[in-house]
Kinemage of the C-alpha trace (Angstrom):
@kinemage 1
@onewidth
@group {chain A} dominant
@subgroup {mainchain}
@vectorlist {calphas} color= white
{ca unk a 1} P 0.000 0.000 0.000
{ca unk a 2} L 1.192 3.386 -0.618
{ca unk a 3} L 0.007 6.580 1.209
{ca unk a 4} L -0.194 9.772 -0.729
{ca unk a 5} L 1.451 11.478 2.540
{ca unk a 6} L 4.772 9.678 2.481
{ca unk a 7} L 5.348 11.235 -0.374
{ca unk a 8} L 3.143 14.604 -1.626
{ca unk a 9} L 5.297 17.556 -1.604
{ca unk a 10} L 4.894 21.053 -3.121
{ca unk a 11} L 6.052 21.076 -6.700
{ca unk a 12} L 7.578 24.498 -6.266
{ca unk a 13} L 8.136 23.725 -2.827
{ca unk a 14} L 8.378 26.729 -0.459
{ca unk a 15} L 11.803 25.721 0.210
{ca unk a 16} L 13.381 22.509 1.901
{ca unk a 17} L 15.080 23.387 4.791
{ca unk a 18} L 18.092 21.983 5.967
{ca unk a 19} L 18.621 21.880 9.681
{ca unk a 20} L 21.905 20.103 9.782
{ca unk a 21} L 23.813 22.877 8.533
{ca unk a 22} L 24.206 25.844 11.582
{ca unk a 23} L 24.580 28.592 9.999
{ca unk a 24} L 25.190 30.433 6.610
{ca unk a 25} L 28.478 31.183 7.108
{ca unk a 26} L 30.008 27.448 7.252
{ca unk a 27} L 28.675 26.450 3.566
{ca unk a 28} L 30.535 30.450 2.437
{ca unk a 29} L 33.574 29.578 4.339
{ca unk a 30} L 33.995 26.012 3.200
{ca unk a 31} L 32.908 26.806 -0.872
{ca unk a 32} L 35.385 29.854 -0.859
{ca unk a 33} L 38.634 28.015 0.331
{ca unk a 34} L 37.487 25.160 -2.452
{ca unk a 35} L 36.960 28.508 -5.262
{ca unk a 36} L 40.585 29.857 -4.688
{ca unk a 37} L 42.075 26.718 -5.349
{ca unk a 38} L 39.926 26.701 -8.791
{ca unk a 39} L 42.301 26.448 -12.017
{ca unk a 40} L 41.162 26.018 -15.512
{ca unk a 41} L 42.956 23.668 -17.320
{ca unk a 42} L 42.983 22.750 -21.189
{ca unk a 43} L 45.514 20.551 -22.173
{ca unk a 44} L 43.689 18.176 -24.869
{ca unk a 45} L 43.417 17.758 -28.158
{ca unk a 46} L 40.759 18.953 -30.435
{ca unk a 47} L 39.729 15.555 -31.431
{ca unk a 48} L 38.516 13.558 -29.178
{ca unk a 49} L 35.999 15.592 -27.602
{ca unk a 50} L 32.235 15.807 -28.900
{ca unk a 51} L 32.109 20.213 -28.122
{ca unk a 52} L 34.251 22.329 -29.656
{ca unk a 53} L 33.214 25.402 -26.962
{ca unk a 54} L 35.079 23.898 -23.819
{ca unk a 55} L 35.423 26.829 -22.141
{ca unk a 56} L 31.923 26.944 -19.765
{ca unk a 57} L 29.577 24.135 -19.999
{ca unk a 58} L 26.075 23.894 -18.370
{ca unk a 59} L 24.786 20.567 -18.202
{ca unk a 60} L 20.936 20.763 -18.072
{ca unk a 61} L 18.492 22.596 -20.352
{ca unk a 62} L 16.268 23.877 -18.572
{ca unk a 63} L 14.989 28.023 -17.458
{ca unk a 64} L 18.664 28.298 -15.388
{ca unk a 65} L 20.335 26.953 -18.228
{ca unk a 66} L 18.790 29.455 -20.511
{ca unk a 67} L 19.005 32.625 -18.479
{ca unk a 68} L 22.788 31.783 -17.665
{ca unk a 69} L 23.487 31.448 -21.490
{ca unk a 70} L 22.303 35.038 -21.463
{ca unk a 71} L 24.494 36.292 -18.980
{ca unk a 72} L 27.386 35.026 -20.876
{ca unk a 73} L 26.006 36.662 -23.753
{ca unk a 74} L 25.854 39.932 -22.264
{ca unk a 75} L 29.855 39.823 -20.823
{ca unk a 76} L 30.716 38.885 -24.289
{ca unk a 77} L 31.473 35.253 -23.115
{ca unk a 78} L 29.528 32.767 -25.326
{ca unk a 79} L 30.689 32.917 -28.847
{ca unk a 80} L 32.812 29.827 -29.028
{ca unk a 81} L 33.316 29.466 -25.542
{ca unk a 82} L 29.861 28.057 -24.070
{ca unk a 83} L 28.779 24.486 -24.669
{ca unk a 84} L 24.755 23.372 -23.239
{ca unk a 85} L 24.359 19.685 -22.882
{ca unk a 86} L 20.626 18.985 -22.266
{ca unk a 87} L 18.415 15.753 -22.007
{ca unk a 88} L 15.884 18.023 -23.672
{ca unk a 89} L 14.975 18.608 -27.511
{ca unk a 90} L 14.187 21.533 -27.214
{ca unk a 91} L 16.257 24.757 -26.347
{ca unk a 92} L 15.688 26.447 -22.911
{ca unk a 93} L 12.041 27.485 -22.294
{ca unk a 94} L 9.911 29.032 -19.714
{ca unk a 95} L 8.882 25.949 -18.362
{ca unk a 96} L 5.837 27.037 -15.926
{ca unk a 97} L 4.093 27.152 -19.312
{ca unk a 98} L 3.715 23.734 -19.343
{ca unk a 99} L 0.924 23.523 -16.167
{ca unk a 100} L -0.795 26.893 -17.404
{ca unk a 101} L -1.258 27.447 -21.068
{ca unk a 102} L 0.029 24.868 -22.840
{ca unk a 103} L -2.151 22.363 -21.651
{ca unk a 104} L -4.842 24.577 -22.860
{ca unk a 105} L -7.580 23.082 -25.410
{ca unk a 106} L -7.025 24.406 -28.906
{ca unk a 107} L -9.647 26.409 -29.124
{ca unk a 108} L -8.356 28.570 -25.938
{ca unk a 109} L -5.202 29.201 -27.614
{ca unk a 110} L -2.402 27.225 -25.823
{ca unk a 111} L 0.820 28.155 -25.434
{ca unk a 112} L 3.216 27.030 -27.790
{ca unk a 113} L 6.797 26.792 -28.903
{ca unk a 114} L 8.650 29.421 -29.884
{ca unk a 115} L 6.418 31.472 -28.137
{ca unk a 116} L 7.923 30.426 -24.406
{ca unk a 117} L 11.465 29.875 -24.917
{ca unk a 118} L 13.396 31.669 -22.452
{ca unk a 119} L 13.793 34.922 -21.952
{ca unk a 120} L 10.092 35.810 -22.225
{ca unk a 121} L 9.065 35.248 -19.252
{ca unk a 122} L 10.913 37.890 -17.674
{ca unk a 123} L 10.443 40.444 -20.414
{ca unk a 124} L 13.731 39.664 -22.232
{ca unk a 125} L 14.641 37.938 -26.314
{ca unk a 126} L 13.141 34.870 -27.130
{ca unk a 127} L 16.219 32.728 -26.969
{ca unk a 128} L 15.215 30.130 -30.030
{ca unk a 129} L 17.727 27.333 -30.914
{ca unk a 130} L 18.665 29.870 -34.226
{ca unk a 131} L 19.397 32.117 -31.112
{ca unk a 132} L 22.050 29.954 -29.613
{ca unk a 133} L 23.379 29.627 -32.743
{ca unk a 134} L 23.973 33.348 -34.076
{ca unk a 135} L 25.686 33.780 -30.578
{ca unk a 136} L 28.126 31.065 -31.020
{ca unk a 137} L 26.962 28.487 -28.384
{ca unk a 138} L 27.579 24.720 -28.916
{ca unk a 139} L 24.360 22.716 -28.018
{ca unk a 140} L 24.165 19.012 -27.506
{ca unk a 141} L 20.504 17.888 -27.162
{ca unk a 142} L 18.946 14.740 -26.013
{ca unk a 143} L 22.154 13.339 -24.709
{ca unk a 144} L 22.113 13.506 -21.090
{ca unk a 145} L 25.544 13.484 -18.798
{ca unk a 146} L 26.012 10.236 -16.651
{ca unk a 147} L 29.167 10.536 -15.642
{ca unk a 148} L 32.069 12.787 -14.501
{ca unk a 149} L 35.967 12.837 -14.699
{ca unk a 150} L 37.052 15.422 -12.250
{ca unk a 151} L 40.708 14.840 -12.210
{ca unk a 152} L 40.019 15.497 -16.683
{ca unk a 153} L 37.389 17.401 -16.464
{ca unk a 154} L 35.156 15.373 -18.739
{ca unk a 155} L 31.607 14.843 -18.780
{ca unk a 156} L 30.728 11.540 -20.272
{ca unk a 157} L 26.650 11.192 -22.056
{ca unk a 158} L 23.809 8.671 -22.638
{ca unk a 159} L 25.421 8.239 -25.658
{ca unk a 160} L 28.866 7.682 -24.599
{ca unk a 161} L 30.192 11.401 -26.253
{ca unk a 162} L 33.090 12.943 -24.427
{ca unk a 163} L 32.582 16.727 -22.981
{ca unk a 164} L 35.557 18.768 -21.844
{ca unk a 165} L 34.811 21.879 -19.394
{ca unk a 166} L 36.979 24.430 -17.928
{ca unk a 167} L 34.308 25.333 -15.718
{ca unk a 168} L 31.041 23.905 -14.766
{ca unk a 169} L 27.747 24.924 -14.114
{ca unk a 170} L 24.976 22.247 -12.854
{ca unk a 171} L 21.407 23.252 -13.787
{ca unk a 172} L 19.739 19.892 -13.653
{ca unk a 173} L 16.988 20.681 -12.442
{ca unk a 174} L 14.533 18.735 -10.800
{ca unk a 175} L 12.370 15.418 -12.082
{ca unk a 176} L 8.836 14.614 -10.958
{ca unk a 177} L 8.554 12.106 -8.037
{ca unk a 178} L 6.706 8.871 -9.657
{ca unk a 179} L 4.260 6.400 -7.842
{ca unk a 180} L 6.324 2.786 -7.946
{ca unk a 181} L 5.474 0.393 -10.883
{ca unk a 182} L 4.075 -1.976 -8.310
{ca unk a 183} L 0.873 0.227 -7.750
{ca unk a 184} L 0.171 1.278 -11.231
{ca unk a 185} L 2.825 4.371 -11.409
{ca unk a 186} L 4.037 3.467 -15.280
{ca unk a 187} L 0.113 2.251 -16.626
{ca unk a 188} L -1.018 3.763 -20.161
{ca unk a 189} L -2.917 7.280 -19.455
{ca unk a 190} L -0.940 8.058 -16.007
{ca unk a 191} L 0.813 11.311 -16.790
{ca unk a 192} L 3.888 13.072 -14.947
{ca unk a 193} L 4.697 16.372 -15.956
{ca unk a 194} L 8.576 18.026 -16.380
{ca unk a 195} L 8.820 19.001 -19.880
{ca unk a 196} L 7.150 19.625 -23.512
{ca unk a 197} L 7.218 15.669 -24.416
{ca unk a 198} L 5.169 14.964 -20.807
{ca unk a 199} L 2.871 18.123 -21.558
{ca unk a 200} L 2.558 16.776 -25.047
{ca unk a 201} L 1.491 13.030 -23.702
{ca unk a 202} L -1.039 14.510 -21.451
{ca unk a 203} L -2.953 16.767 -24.229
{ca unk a 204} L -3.131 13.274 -26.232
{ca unk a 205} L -5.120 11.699 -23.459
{ca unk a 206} L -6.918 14.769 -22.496
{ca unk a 207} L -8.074 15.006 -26.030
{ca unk a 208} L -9.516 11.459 -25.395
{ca unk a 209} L -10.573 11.703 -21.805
{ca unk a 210} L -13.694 11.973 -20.112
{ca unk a 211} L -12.684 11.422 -16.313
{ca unk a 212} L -9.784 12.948 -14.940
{ca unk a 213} L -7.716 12.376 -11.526
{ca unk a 214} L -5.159 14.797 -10.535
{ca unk a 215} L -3.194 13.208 -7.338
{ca unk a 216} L -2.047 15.974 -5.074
{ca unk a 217} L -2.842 18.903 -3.779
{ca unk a 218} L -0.094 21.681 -4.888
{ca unk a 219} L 1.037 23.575 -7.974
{ca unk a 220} L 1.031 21.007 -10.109
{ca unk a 221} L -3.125 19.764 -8.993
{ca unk a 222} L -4.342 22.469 -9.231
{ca unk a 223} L -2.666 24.199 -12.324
{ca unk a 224} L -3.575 20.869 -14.394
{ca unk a 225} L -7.064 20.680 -12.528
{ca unk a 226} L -8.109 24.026 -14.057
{ca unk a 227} L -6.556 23.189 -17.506
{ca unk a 228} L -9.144 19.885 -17.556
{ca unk a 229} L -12.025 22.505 -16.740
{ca unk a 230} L -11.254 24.033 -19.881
{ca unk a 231} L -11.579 20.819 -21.425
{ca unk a 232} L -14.875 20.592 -20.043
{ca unk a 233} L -14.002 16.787 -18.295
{ca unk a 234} L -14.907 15.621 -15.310
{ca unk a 235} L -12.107 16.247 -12.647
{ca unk a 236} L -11.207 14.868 -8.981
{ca unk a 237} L -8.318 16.396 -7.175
{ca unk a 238} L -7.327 13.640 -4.397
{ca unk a 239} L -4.669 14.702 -1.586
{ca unk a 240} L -3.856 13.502 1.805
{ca unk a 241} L -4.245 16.265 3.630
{ca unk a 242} L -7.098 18.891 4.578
{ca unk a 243} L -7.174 21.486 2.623
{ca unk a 244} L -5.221 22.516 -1.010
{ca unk a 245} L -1.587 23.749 -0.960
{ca unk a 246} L -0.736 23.074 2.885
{ca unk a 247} L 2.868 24.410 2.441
{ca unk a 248} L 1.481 28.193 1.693
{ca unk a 249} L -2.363 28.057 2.245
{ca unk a 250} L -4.306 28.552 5.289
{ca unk a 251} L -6.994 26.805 6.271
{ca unk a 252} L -9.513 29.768 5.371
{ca unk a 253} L -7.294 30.507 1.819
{ca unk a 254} L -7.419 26.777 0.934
{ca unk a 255} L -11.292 26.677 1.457
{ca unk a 256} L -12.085 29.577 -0.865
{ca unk a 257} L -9.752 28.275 -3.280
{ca unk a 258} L -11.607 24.515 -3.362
{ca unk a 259} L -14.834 26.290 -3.306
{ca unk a 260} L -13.607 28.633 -6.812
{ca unk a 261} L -12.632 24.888 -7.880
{ca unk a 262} L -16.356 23.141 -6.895
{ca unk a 263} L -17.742 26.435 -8.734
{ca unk a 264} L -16.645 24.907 -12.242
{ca unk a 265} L -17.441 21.385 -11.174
{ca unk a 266} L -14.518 20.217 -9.620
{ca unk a 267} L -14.474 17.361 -7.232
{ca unk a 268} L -12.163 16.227 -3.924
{ca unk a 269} L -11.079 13.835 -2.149
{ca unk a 270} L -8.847 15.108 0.969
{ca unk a 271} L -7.396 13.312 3.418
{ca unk a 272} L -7.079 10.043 1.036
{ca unk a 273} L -4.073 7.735 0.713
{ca unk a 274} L -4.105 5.774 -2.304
{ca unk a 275} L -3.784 2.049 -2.163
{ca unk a 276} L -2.843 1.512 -6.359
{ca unk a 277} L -3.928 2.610 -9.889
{ca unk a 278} L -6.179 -0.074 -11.306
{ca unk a 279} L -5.588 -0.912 -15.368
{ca unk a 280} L -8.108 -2.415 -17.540
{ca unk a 281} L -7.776 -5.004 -20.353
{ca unk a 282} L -5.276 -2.908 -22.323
{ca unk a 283} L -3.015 -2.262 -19.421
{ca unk a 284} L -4.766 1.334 -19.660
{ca unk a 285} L -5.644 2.702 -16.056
{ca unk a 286} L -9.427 3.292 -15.116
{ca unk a 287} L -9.688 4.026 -11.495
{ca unk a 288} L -7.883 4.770 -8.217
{ca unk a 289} L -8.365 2.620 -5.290
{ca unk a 290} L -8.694 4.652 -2.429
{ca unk a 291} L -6.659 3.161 0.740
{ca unk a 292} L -10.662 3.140 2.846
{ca unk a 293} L -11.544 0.775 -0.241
{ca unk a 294} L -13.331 2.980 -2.694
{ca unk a 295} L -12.720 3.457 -6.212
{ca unk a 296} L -12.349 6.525 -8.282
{ca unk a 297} L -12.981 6.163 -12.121
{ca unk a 298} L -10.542 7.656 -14.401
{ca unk a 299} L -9.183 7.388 -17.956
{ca unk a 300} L -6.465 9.819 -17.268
{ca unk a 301} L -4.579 10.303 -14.394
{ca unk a 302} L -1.712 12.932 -13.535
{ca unk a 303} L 0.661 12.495 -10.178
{ca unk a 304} L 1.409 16.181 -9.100
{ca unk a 305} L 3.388 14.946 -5.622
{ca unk a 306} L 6.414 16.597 -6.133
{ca unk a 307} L 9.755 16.715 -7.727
{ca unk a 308} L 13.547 15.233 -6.796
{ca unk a 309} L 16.803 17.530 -7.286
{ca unk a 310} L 18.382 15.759 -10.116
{ca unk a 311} L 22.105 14.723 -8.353
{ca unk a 312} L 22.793 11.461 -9.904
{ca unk a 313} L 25.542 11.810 -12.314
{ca unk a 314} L 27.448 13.828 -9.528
{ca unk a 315} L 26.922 11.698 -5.973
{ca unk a 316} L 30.337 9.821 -6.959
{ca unk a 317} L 32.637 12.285 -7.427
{ca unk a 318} L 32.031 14.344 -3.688
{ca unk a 319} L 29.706 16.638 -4.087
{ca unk a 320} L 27.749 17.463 -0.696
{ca unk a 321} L 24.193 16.158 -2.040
{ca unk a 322} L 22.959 15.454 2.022
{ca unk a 323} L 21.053 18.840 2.292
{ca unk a 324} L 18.307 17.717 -0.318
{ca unk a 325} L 20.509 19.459 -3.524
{ca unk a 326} L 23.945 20.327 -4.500
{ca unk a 327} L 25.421 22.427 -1.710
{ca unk a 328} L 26.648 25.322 -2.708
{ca unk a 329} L 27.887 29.002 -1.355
{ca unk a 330} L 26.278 32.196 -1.821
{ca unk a 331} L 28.140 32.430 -5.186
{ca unk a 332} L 26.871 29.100 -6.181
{ca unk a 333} L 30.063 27.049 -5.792
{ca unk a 334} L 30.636 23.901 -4.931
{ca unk a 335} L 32.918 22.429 -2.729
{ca unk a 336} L 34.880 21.239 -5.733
{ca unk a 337} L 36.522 23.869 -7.548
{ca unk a 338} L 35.314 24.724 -10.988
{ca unk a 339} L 31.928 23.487 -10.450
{ca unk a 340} L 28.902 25.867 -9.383
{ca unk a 341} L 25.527 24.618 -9.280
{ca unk a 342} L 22.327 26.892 -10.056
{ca unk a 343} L 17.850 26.778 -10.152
{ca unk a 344} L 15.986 23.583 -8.430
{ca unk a 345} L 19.063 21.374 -7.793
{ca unk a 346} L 20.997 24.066 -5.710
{ca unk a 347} L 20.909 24.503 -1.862
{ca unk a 348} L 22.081 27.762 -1.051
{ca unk a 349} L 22.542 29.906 2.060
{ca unk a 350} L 18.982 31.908 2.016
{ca unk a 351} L 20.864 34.935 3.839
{ca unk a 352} L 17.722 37.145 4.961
{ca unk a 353} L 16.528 33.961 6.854
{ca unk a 354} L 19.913 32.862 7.867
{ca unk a 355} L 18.904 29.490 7.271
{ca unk a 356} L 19.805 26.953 3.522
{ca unk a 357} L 16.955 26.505 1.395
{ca unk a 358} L 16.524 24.463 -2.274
{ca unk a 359} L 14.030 26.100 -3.944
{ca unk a 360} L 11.970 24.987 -6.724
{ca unk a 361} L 10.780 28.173 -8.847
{ca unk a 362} L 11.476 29.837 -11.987
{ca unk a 363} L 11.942 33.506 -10.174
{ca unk a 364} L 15.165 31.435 -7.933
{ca unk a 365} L 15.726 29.971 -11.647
{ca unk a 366} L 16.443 33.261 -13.430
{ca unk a 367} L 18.262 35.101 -10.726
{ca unk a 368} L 20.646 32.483 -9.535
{ca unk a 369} L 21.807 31.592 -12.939
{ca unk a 370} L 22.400 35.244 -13.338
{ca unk a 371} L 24.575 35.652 -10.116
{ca unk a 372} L 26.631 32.758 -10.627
{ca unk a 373} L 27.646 33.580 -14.074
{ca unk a 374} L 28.215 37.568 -13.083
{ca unk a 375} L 30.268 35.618 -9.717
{ca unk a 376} L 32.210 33.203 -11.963
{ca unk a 377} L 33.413 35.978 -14.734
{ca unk a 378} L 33.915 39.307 -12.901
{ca unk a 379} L 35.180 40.325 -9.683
{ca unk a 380} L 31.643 40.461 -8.237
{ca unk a 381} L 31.566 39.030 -5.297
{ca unk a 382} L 28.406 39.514 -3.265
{ca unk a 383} L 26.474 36.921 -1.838
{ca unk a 384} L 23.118 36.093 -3.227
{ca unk a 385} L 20.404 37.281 -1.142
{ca unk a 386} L 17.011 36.254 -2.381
{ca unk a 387} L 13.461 37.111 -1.161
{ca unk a 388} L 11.150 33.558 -1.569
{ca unk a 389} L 8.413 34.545 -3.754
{ca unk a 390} L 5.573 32.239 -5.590
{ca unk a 391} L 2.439 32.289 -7.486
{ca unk a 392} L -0.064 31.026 -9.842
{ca unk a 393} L -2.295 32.084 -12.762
{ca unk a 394} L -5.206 29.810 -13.884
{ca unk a 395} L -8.116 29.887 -15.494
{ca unk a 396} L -6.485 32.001 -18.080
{ca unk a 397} L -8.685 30.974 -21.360
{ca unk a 398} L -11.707 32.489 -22.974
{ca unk a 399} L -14.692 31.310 -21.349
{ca unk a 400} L -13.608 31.295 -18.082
{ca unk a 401} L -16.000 32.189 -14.949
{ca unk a 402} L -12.969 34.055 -13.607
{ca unk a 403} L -9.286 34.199 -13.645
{ca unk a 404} L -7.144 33.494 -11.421
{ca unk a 405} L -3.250 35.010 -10.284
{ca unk a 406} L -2.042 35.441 -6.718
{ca unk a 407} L 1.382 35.657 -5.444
{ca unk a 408} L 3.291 35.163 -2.054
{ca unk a 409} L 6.321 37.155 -0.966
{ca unk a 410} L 8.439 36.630 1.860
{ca unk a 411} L 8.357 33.256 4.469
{ca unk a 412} L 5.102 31.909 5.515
{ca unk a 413} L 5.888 32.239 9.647
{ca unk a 414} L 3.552 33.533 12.727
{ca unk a 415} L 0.040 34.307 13.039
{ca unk a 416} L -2.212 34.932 9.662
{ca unk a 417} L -4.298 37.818 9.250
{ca unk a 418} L -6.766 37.969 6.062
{ca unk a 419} L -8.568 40.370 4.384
{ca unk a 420} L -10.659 40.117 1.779
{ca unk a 421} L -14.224 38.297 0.510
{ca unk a 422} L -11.999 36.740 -2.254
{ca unk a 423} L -14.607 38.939 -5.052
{ca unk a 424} L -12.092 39.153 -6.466
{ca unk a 425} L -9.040 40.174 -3.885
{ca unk a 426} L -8.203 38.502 -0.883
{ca unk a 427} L -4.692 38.638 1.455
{ca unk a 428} L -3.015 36.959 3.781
{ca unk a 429} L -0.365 38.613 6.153
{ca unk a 430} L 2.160 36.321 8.557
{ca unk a 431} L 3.328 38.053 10.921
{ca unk a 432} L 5.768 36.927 13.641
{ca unk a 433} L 7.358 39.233 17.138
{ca unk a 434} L 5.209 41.702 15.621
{ca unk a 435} L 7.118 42.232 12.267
{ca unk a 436} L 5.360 41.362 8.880
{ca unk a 437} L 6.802 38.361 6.988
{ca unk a 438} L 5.248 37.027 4.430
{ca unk a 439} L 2.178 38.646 2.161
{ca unk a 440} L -0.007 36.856 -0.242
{ca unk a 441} L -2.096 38.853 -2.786
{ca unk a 442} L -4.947 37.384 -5.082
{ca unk a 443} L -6.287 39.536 -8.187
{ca unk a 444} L -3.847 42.799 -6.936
{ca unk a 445} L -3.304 45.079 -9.237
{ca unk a 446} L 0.231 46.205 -11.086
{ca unk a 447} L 1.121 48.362 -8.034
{ca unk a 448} L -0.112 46.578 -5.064
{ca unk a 449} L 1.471 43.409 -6.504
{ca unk a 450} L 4.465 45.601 -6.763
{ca unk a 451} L 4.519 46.427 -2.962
{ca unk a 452} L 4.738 42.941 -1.949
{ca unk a 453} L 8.563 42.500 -2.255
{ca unk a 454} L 8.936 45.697 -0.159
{ca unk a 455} L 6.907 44.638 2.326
{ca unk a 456} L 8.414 40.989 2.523
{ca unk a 457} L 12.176 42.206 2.365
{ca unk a 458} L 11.748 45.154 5.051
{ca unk a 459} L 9.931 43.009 7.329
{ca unk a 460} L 8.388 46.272 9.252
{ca unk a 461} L 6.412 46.532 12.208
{ca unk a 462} L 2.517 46.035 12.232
{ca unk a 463} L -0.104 47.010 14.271
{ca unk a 464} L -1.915 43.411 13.983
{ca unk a 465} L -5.349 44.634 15.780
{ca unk a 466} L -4.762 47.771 13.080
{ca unk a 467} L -5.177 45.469 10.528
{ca unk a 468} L -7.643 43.110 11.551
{ca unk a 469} L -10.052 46.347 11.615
{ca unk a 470} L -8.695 46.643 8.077
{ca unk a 471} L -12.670 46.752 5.728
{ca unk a 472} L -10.525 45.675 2.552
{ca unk a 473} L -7.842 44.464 1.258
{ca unk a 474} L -6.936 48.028 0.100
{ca unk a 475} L -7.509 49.308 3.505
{ca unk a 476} L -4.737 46.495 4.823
{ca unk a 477} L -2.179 47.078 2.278
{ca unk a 478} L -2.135 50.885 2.997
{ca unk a 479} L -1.986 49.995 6.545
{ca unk a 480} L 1.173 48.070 5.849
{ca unk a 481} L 2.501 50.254 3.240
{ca unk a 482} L 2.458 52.824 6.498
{ca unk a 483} L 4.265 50.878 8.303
{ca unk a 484} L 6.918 50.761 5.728
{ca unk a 485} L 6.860 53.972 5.362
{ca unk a 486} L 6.784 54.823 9.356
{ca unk a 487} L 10.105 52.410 9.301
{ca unk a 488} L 12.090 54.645 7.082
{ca unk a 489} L 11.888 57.932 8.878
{ca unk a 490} L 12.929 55.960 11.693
């Protein structure tokens, strides 16, 4: 039997935490010693090496991989110097697209390729694969790395190419935790998603289907739940605990979320644990046995419990892979000199919090591949100091009852305060020893979503009965905006 809650976890996961390290300052301390000891080396022949561009190579090709390639680009380091080696076909794309409009019926307009390679998503050039080439950087597709020579510094691939780097930057990102074989996790019309080809399997079946299952409760159930309402099927979200998106969501915020959900006919099942995935005839599944006995029909099912940091081609050679990622500094490097790692697969000192954190989301994505290229090729030296932020848009397609986009800022600590009716705004403040900490904003506009990040990074002091009295969600956000501003004359 296997329970849902052994193994559900956020997709973009507030953060994992990792106790076992004290402080910040041991990971900067240890990483820097290993950095000054970092020499490049090229001492091969052209030959016998599948990239000519040895210089940097990023193995992964994912949103990290493509924002770093841009960094490169803009300190006049790519042409002929960068190599990408991906398990992808595809070059780097904004891959939250894949949960929100691309699994969109055709008639909605889905997202496709080109149209979300990265840099869109942050307002920058839509890096295509004719991109990468006019720049002058290598790219080896659909050969993944699965192995590592430190001592040569050679990659070795799925296909058994040679790669030489000077230096090396890990974006691996992250793949989708899978139910076991045993209980159905591998049957026809069960669905995982990660990239275009899983996004592309799912729209076949969906095309098809008539009853959908989504298993889990996060980012990934209910971004794909309200892409089947589009679809018009009928759709059960099942998770093991009480209420949607426990890692961010209050009680109160996860009820008026489900309700928005049970508005456009969707169904759930909390609290389950799922005992297997039953297949029909064809080895096609049709239901999910529930773990109290009960069956759940379905023709399609997708398992939204979470993702794993992808470490496995670099366990063996000593990379410190016990805090849930690749350990790394607040430059991104390693403990091994010449090797940084960046995105979902990193854990890195979280310096406002004074605490390590892996986190799994495209805004960590873009800016750490950023910093660790500006650390690795100029003298800049700061230490990264990201503010945790998340959110969601859904229900983006014509013909929806209403559209849906919050976002979260800050870390989700102390007593909760909301605001709001949820027609269309509601908010959520955390606030702990009387200082704000975390904010979450549904349906803001342009400027109040652009307060949030103050807010979250100045952590001010709050009059909490203030803001309880607060008759809208205006009314509170002006109440903490005083705050802020109270703070700086002080």
């Amino acid at each position: 039997m296997s329970s849902i809650s052994q193994t559900l976890s956020l997709k973009h996961g507030l953060s994992l935490w990792c106790p076992q390290l004290a402080s910040v300052s041991q990971i900067s301390e240890s990483s820097c010693i290993a950095s000054a000891r970092f020499s490049r080396r090229f001492t091969v022949s052209a030959s016998s090496f599948a990239n000519e561009n040895r210089e940097y190579v990023i193995v992964g090709g994912g949103n990290s991989a493509g924002y770093a390639a841009r960094t490169f680009v803009e300190h006049g380091m790519a042409n002929g110097k960068l190599c990408i080696v991906s398990k992808e076909a595809h070059a780097p794309y904004e891959r939250p697209a894949l949960t929100k409009g691309y699994l969109f019926p055709l008639d909605k307009k889905p997202a496709r390729l080109p149209g979300f390679h990265t840099c869109v998503g942050s307002g920058g050039e839509r890096q295509t694969p004719e991109w990468y080439n006019e720049k002058g950087i290598e790219m080896l597709y659909e050969d993944p790395v699965t192995n590592i020579d430190i001592e040569k510094q050679t990659l070795k691939t799925n296909s058994g190419k040679l790669v030489k780097y000077g230096a090396l930057i890990i974006a691996t990102g992250c793949t989708a935790s899978r139910f076991p074989d045993k209980i159905g996790g591998n049957l026809g019309g069960v669905h995982y998603i990660r990239d275009v080809a899983d996004a592309n399997s799912l729209i076949s079946s969906l095309e098809k289907a008539k009853k959908v299952v989504v298993v889990g409760g996060g980012y990934i159930g209910m971004e794909v739940a309200a892409a089947a309402v589009g679809w018009k099927l009928d759709t059960t979200i099942i998770f093991p605990e009480d209420h949607l998106m426990t890692r961010l969501f209050t009680p109160s915020l996860g009820q008026k979320y489900e309700e928005l959900y049970q508005d456009c006919g969707v169904k759930f099942v909390k609290g389950a644990s799922i005992e297997h995935l039953e297949a029909g005839s064809d080895g096609r599944v049709v239901g999910v046995k529930l773990g109290n006995g009960s069956t759940i029909e379905a023709d399609t099912v997708v398992i939204g419990i979470g993702a794993k940091p992808v470490v496995g081609p670099f366990e063996s050679i000593g990379l410190n892979s016990s805090v849930g990622g690749i350990q790394v500094d607040g430059q991104f490097r390693t403990n091994i000199p010449g090797i940084f790692a960046i995105g979902d697969v990193a854990a890195f000192p979280l310096k406002m919090y004074n605490r390590v954190a892996r986190v799994e989301h495209v805004d960590h994505a873009r800016r750490s591949a950023k910093h660790c290229v500006q650390s690795l090729l100029t003298a800049h030296t700061a230490t990264y100091d990201y503010l945790p932020s998340f959110y969601s848009r859904v229900f983006e397609y014509e013909g929806s009852q209403r559209k849906v986009w919050w976002q979260f800022f800050g870390d989700n600590v102390g007593e909760t305060v909301e605001i709001g009716n949820f027609d269309p705004k509601v908010a959520t403040f955390w606030i702990d020893s009387g200082k704000l900490k975390g904010i979450f904003l549904e349906s803001g506009s342009p400027e109040e979503f652009q307060l949030l990040p103050k807010l979250a990074r100045s952590q001010p002091p709050i009059d909490i009965g203030k803001l309880q009295k607060a008759s809208s969600v205006e009314e509170a956000l002006e109440i903490a905006q005083s705050s802020l501003q109270v703070e700086a004359k002080v």
